[in-house]
N, C-alpha and C positions, 0 to 999 in steps of 0.2 A: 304502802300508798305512795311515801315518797319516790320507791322507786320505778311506780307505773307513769310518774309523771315528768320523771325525769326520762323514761323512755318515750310520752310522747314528744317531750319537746324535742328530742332531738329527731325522733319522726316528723315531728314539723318545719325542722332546721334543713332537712333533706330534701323533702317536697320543697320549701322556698328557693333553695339551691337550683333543681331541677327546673323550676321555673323560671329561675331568671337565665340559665345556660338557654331553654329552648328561645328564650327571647331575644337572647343574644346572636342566636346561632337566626332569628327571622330577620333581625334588625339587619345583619349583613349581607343575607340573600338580596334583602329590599335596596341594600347600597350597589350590590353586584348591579342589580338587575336594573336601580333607577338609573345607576353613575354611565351607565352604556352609551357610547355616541351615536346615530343614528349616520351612514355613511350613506352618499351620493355620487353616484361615477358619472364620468362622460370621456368617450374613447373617441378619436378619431385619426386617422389614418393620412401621412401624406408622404409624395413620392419626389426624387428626383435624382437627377442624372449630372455626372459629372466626366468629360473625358479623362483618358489616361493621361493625354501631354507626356510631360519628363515623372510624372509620379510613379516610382518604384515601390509605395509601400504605402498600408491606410493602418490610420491611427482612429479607433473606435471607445470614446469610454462611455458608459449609464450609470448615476448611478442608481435608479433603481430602477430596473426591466433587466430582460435579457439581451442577448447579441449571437445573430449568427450571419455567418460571414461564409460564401461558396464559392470559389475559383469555377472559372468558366472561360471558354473560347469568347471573350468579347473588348472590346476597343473602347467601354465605358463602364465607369462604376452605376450601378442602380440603387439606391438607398432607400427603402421603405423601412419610414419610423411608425408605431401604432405608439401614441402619443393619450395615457388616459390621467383624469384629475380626480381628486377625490376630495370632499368636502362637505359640509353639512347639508348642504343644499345643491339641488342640482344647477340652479342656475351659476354659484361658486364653481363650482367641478368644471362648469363647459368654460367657462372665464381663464380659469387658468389653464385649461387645454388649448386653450386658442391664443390665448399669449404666449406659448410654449413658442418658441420658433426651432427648426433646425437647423445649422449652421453647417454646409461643408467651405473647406479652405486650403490653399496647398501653401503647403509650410513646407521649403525647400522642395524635396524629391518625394517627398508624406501627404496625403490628404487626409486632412484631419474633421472628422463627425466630431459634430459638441452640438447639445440640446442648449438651446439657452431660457432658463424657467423663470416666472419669479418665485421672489422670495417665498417661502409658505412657512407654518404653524399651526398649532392651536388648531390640530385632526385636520387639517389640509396639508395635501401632498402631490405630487406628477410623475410619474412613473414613464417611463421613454423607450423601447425593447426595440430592437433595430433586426430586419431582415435584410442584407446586405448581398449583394452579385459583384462580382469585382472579377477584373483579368484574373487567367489563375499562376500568372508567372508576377507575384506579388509578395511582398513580406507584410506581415501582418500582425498588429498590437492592437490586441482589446483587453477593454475593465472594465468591470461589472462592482458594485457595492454589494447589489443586492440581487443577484441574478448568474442564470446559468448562463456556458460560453459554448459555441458551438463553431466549429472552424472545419472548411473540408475543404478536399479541389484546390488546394495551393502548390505552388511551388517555388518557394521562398522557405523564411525562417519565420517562427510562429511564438506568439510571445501572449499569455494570456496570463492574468489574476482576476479572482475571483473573490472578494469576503467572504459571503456566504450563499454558496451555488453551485451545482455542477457542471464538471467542462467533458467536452468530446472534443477528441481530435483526431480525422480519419482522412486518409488519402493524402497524406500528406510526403512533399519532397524537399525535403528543407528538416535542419534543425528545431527543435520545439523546447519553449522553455514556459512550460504553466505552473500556479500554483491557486490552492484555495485554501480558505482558514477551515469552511463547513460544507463538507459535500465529495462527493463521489470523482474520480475520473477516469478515462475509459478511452484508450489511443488504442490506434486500429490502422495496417498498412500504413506504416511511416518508414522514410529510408532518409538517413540524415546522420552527420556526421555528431550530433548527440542530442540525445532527449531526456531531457529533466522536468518530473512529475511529482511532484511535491503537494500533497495535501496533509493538515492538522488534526483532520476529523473527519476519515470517509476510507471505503475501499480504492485499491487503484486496478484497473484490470486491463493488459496488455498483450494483442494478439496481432503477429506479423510486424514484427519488428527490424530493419536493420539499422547498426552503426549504437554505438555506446549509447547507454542508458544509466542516471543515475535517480532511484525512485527512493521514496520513501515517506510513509505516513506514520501519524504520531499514534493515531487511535484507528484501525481497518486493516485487511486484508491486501494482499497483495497477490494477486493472479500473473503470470506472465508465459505465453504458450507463442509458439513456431517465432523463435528470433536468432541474430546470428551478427556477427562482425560483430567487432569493437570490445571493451570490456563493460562489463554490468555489475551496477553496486545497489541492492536493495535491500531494506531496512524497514521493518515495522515494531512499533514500540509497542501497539496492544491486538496482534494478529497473525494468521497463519500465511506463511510464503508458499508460492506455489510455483513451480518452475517446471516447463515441459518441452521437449522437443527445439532443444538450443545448443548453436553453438557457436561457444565465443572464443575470446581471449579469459582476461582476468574474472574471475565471479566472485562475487561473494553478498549472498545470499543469509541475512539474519533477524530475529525475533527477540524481543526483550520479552514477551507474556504471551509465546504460542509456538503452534509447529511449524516445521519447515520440512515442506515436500520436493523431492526432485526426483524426474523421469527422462530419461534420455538426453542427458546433456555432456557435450564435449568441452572442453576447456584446459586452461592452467595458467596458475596454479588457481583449485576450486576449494573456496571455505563456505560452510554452512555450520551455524551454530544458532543457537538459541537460548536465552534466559531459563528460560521456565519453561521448556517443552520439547515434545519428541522429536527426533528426526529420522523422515526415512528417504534414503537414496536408492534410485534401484535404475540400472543401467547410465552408470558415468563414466565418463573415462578423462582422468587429469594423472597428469606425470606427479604432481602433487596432488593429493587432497588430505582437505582437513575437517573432520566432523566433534564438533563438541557442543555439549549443553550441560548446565549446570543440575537442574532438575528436570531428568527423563529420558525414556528409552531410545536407544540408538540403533537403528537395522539399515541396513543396507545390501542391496541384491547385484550380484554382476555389475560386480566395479570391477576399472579395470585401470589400475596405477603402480608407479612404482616405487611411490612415497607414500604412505599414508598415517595422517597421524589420528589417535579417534578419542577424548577423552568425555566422561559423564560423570559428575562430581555425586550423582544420585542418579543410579540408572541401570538398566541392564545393556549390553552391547552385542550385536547381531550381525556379524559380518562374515558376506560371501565374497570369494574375489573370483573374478572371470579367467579364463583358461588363457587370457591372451597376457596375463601381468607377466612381468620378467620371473627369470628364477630367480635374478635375484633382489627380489621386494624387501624393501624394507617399510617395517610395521610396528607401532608404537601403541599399545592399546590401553587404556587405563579408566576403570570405576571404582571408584569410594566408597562404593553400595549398588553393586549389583553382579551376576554371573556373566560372564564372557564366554564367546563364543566366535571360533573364527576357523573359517573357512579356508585355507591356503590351496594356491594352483599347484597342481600335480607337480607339475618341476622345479617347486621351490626347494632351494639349496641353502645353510646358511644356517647360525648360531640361534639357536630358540631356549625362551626362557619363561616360565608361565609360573605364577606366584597368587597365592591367596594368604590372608593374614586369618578369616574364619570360614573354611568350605574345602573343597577337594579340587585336586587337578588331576585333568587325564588328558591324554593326546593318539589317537586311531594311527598316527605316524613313526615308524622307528626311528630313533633319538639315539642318538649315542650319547649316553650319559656321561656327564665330567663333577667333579664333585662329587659333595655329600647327596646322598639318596634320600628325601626329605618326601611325606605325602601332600606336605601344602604349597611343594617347589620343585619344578623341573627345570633344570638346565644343561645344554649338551648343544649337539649339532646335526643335523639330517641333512645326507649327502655331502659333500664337495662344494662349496659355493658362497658366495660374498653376502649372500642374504643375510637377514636379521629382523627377529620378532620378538618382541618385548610385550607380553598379557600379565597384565598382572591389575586384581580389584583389593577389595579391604575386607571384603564382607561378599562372600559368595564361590560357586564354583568357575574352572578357568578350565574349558577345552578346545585343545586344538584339531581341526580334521583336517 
């Protein structure tokens, strides 16, 4: 008996539990849903015109709307603000849209956009997004807090931050220097003597490019297709590089947490490496290159150099070289865990030496052997020549073709 009634109580402990979670769990729906502000807009729209004079450049900031700004054949800037309020009411919302004024001013050789607001709080705010016509032989600075940047048709140098917003920047002649904390960017036909693309949290993607370029984002992707001149420095901490149809000076192309792809690119000297991911190259050609990653597979198709160094602390290694490398190439190959594999040009000449510490080595090439005759070590020379290839992993097989 006692202990049917020690089991209800505690059936009844459960149920009162149960009850007072679902009440708890109504009690904050009712908070969610009473605590809500009831919002009020009011938008309106005005224009105005300001000649060139001596001004060489327009200075644009919001901070909350967006901005874009278009180079054009014309003798005056045109400035449309869409100027909206927000506030409990809509009589509030149209109050402060109407107080909003927009200010342009030439400060020195600069015309300078500035919204002038008042003060708000307490779920009242002014939002200010500017569509901009400007000469298009102009230098150009905008900021956004809270909004995307959008800039084309210049030719000048080009200067944009962003907090939290995406920026585009296309057609441009002139150097470019943007950055954002949250959001995407995406530069398109630009020729300039260097462009710097910097975002914390977005992909960056890059098509027709000339003159150096230094990119890089903390968390995204990195795209970059048909570029050329100057040297390129690209860096993503949580994302995959992608590199096509370029050709530069200096590269070097790298990932903290992804891969890194390349497809037709000329350069020297070329490095690609990676933290934590694969890489593959396939048609490059640098007097140097350098490929390494700590965790993952390494291939590369018709390369065509005469230095190459390739290490993978964890990885397999896949390498072809093109018919055009010297005979006498020199190649440094090395995995800590994984099988190697390499390709040499028909008229390589020069000292070879292939090692595995657990796995087999073989080589399709005649070697004249020097030394001790070992099955986990080849060393010797093929042909007459200054070449030298050094394969050697920890843990796998090592051949050479």
């Amino acid at each position: 008996m006692t202990g049917e009634t020690e089991m209800a109580r505690r059936s009844l402990r459960r149920m009162v539990a149960m009850g007072l979670c679902a009440l708890s769990l109504m009690m904050v729906g009712c908070t969610i849903q009473c605590g809500g502000w009831s919002q009020a807009k009011y938008e309106r729209t005005t224009s105005q015109q300001a000649p060139v004079g001596t001004n060489t450049a327009i200075d644009v900031e919001s901070r909350f709307g967006s901005i874009t700004i278009t180079g054009a054949e014309a003798d005056e800037f045109k400035v449309e603000a869409t100027i909206t309020g927000h506030a409990p009411t809509q009589e509030e919302a149209q109050e402060l849209a109407e107080k909003t004024q927009i200010r342009l001013e030439s400060v020195g050789n600069t015309l300078r956009v500035r919204a002038d607001a008042p003060t708000t709080g307490n779920n009242r705010s002014v939002s200010v997004s500017y569509m901009i016509a400007a000469p298009k032989r102009i230098g150009v600075k905008c900021e956004s807090d809270y909004g995307s940047l959008h800039v084309a048709g210049v030719e000048g140098t080009v200067a944009g931050k962003s907090s939290n917003g995406s920026i585009q920047v296309e057609n441009i002649q002139g150097s470019v220097a943007v950055h954002t904390s949250y959001g995407s960017i995406t530069c398109r036909n630009v020729t300039g003597q260097m462009t710097e693309l910097e975002s914390s949290n977005g992909s960056i993607t890059i098509a027709d490019l000339k003159g150096s370029a230094k990119v890089e984002t903390s968390y995204g992707s990195i795209t970059c297709e048909n570029f050329s001149d100057g040297d390129y420095h690209l860096k993503s901490g949580n994302g995959t590089v992608t590199l096509a149809h370029g050709s530069v000076g200096e590269c070097d192309a790298s990932s903290s947490y992804g891969s890194v792809v390349c497809n037709d690119l000329k350069g020297d000297p070329i490095k690609l490496s990676s933290g934590n991911g694969s890489l593959e190259a396939t048609d490059v050609d640098a007097r140097n290159l350098d490929l390494s990653t700590s965790y993952g597979a390494i291939k590369a198709r018709q390369i065509t150099t005469a230095d190459v160094t390739v290490h993978s602390s964890n990885g397999s290694i896949d390498i072809v070289c093109s018919e055009s490398c010297p005979a006498d190439l020199k190649g440094e190959v090395k995995s800590g865990y994984g099988s190697i594999d390499f390709a040499a040009p028909a008229q390589f000449a020069g000292q070879v030496h292939l090692s595995t510490q657990y796995g087999s080595v073989r080589t399709a090439r005649p070697v004249t052997m020097s030394g001790q005759i070992d099955k986990k070590n080849i060393s010797g020379t093929i042909g007459e020549g200054a070449g030298s290839l050094h394969l050697e992993t920890g843990s796998g097989s090592v051949e050479l073709k």
